[in-house]
C-alpha positions, 0 to 999 in steps of 0.5 A: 466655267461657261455654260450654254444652257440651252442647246439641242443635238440630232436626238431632237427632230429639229436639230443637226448637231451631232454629239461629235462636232459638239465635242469639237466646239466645245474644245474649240471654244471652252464652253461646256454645253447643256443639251435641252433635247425635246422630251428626250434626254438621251443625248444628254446623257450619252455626252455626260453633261453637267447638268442632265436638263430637257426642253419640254411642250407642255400643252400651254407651251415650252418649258425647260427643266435642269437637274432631272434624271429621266425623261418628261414626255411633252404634251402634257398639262404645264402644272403636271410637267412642273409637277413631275420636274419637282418630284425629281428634285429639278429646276424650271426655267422659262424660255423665250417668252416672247418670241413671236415666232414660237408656236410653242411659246408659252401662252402669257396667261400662264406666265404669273402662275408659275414659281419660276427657279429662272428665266432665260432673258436672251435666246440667241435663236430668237431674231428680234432683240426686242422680244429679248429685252421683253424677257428680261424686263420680266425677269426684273419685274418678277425679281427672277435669277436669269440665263441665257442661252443659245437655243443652237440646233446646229454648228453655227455661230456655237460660243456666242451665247453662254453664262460664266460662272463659278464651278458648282457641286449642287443645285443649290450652288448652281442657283448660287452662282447663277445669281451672279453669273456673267452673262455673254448674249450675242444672237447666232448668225444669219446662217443658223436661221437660214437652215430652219428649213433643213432642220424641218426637212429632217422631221420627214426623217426621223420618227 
C-alpha cells in the first residue's frame, strides 16, 4: 500500500484541500492519504483514514501523532502533548526538524529529550533538500524508523511524496512494515509554495 502520512485538508486554516478533491487524488494516483489536520482531527475521521493521526504546535514546536482516537489541543507543554499522545496508545513522529523557514519547528533542544516512534526524513513542503537531508542524517544518528511525507495543504503536486508498504492490521505492524518501508521523496511543485499566501489569506476566514 502507499501512504503519504503527512497531509492537511480545509479543517486546518492553513490548507485548501477539500475531503473531495482528495478523493479524487487518491483514485487518481493510488495512495491513500493520512490527514495530519492542526489540532483537529475531524476531517480525518469524516474521510476514514487508515490511520486516525494530527499534527499538533506544542509550545516548543510541532509534533505529529498516529493511532490516537480524540483530538490533542495544541499550545500545550511537548512532554504533556507526548504524555496525552501515550495515554491513547499513539505513536510520536518528528516533522521537518529543520526547516528554517518553520516558526513551529521544533526547538533543537528538545530534539534528544524525546523517544521518538519515527522521524519524518523528508517533507515535500520544505524547499531546501538540504534541511531534508539534516533530517535524515539524524534519523541515523538516533537509529530511528523513518517516513516521508508530503506536508501538501493543496492539490498540487499530491502523489509525489508517499512510503510504500505492506498492509498492516496494528501499530505494532505498522512499525513493522514501516522498518522496511519504500520511501518515494520528491518535493511538491513551485506552485504549492506560491499559494502560501492564499493559504494565510484563509485564516482571516475561518476562526
Amino acid at each position: 500500500m502507499k501512504l503519504d502520512l503527512h497531509i492537511h485538508t480545509i479543517y486546518s486554516k492553513h490548507s485548501l484541500l477539500s475531503l473531495e478533491k482528495l478523493k479524487k487524488l487518491e483514485f487518481k494516483t493510488g495512495i491513500k492519504p493520512v490527514i495530519t489536520d492542526h489540532a483537529v482531527i475531524s476531517g480525518n475521521k469524516k474521510y476514514r483514514c487508515v490511520i486516525c493521526a494530527e499534527e499538533i504546535t506544542t509550545k516548543q514546536g510541532d509534533v505529529l501523532a498516529y493511532f490516537i482516537h480524540e483530538a490533542i489541543p495544541n499550545h500545550l507543554d511537548i512532554f504533556e502533548t507526548i504524555d496525552r499522545v501515550r495515554e491513547q496508545g499513539g505513536l510520536i513522529a518528528l516533522p521537518h526538524p529543520f526547516d528554517i523557514f518553520r516558526k513551529e519547528r521544533l526547538d533543537y533542544r528538545y530534539i534528544n529529550k524525546i523517544n521518538w516512534d519515527f522521524i519524518e526524513v523528508f517533507n515535500g513542503f520544505t524547499f531546501f533538500n538540504k534541511q531534508n537531508k539534516m533530517a535524515y542524517d539524524l534519523a541515523k544518528k538516533l537509529r530511528k524508523p523513518m517516513c516521508v511525507g508530503s506536508d501538501n495543504h493543496t492539490a498540487f503536486g499530491y502523489g509525489r511524496t508517499y512510503v510504500e508498504m505492506d498492509e498492516f492490521s496494528s501499530k505494532k505492524e505498522f512499525m513493522q512494515n514501516l522498518k522496511k518501508a519504500n520511501l518515494v521523496a520528491k518535493r511538491l511543485p513551485l506552485a504549492a509554495f506560491l499559494s502560501v499566501p492564499v493559504m494565510h489569506l484563509r485564516t482571516l476566514f475561518v476562526k
